[in-house]
C-alpha positions as CSV (number, residue, x, y, z in Angstrom):
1,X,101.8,38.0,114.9
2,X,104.6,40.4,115.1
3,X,103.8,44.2,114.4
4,X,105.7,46.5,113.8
5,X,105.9,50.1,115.3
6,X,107.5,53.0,113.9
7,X,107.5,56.6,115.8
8,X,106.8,59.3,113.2
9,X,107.1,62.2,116.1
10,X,110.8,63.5,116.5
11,X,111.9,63.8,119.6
12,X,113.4,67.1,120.5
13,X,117.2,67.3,122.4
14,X,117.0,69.9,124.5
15,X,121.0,70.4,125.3
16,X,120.4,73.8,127.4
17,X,121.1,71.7,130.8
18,X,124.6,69.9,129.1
19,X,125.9,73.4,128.4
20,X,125.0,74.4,132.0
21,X,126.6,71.9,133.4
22,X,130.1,72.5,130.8
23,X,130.0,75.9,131.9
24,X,129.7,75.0,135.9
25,X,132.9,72.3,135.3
26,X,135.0,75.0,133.2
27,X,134.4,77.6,136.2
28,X,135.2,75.0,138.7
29,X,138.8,73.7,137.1
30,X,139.6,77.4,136.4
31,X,139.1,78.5,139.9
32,X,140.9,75.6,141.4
33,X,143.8,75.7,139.4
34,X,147.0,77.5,140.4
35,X,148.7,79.4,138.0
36,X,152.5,79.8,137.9
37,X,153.6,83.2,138.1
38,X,157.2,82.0,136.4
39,X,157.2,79.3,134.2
40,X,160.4,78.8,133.1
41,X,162.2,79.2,136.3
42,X,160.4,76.6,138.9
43,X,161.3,77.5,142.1
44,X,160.1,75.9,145.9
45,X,159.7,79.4,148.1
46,X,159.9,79.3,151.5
47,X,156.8,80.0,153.6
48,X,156.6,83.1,156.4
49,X,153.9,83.9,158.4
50,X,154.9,87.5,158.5
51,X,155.3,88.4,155.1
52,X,154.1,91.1,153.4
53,X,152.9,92.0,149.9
54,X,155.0,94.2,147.9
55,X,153.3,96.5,145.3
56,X,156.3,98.5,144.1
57,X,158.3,97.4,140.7
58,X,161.1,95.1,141.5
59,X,164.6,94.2,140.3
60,X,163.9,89.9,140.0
61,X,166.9,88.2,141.0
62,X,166.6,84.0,141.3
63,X,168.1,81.5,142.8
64,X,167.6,77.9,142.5
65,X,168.3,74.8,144.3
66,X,171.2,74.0,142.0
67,X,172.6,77.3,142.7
68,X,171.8,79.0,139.1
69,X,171.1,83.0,139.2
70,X,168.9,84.3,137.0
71,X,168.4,87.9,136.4
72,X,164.9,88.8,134.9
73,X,165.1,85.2,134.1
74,X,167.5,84.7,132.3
75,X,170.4,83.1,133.1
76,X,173.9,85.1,134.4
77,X,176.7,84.6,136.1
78,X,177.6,86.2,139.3
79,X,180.1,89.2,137.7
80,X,177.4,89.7,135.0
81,X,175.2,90.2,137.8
82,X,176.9,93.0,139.1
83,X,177.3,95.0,136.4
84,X,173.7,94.3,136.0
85,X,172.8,95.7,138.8
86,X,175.4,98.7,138.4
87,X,173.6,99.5,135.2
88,X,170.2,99.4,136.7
89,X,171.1,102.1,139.4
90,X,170.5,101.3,142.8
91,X,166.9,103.1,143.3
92,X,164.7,100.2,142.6
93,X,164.2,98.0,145.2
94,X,165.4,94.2,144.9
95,X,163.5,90.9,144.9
96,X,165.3,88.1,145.4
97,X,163.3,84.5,144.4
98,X,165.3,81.7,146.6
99,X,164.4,78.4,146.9
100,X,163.8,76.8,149.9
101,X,166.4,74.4,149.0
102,X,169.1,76.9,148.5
103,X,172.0,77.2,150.4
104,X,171.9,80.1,152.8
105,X,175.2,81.5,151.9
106,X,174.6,82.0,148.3
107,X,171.1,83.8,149.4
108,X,173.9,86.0,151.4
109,X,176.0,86.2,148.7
110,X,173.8,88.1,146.7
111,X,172.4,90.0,149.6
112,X,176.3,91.4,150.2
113,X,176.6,92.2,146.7
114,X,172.8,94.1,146.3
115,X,173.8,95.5,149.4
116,X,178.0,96.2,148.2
117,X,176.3,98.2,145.1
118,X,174.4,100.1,146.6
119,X,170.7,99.0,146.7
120,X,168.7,100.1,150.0
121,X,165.6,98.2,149.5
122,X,166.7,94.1,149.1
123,X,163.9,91.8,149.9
124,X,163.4,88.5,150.1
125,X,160.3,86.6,148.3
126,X,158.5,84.1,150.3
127,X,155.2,82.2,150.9
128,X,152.4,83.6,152.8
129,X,150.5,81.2,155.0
């Protein structure tokens, strides 16, 4: 004899734990993620174990392995770069972005012409460790 059995009580989802646990996850990938302070310009810095964070307000200039300059990120050539920097003034201190892959004379190159303008304050943006 077969019977059949049919639950008339609903069963109740509780789904109090499942957003717990979305919530945990979503804090988790947020704080592990690493955010990109430029996203259009993707550069490799070099690391220093004695650098130092800079608070002031900075003239960005970039330079990436292929050799591009960007000021403010955008793209410029090397003469629109110093009247640029003529225009800007000279009081500001200077940031320049390098790549790790670089080549070392075009990181002097534009530390000469900072420097040729007039700009006291020319730094170089690194990695800390």
């Amino acid at each position: 004899m077969r019977l059949k059995r049919r639950w008339n009580e609903s069963v109740p989802v509780d789904i109090a734990p499942m957003i717990d646990v979305v919530f945990q996850q979503l804090i988790y990938f947020m704080l592990t993620s690493s955010f990109i302070l430029h996203p259009g310009i993707r550069i490799a810095l070099p690391k220093a174990t004695t650098s130092q964070r800079m608070t002031a307000s900075n003239l960005v200039i970039t330079l990436t392995k292929d050799h591009l300059i960007y000021w403010e990120e955008e793209l410029i050539t090397l003469k629109a770069l110093r009247e640029q920097l003529k225009q800007a003034g000279g009081k500001r201190p200077v940031l320049i972005r390098a790549d790790r892959h670089a080549y070392v004379d075009k990181l002097i190159e534009l530390w000469d012409l900072c420097r040729d303008i007039g700009y006291q304050e020319v730094h170089i943006a690194t990695l800390s460790e």
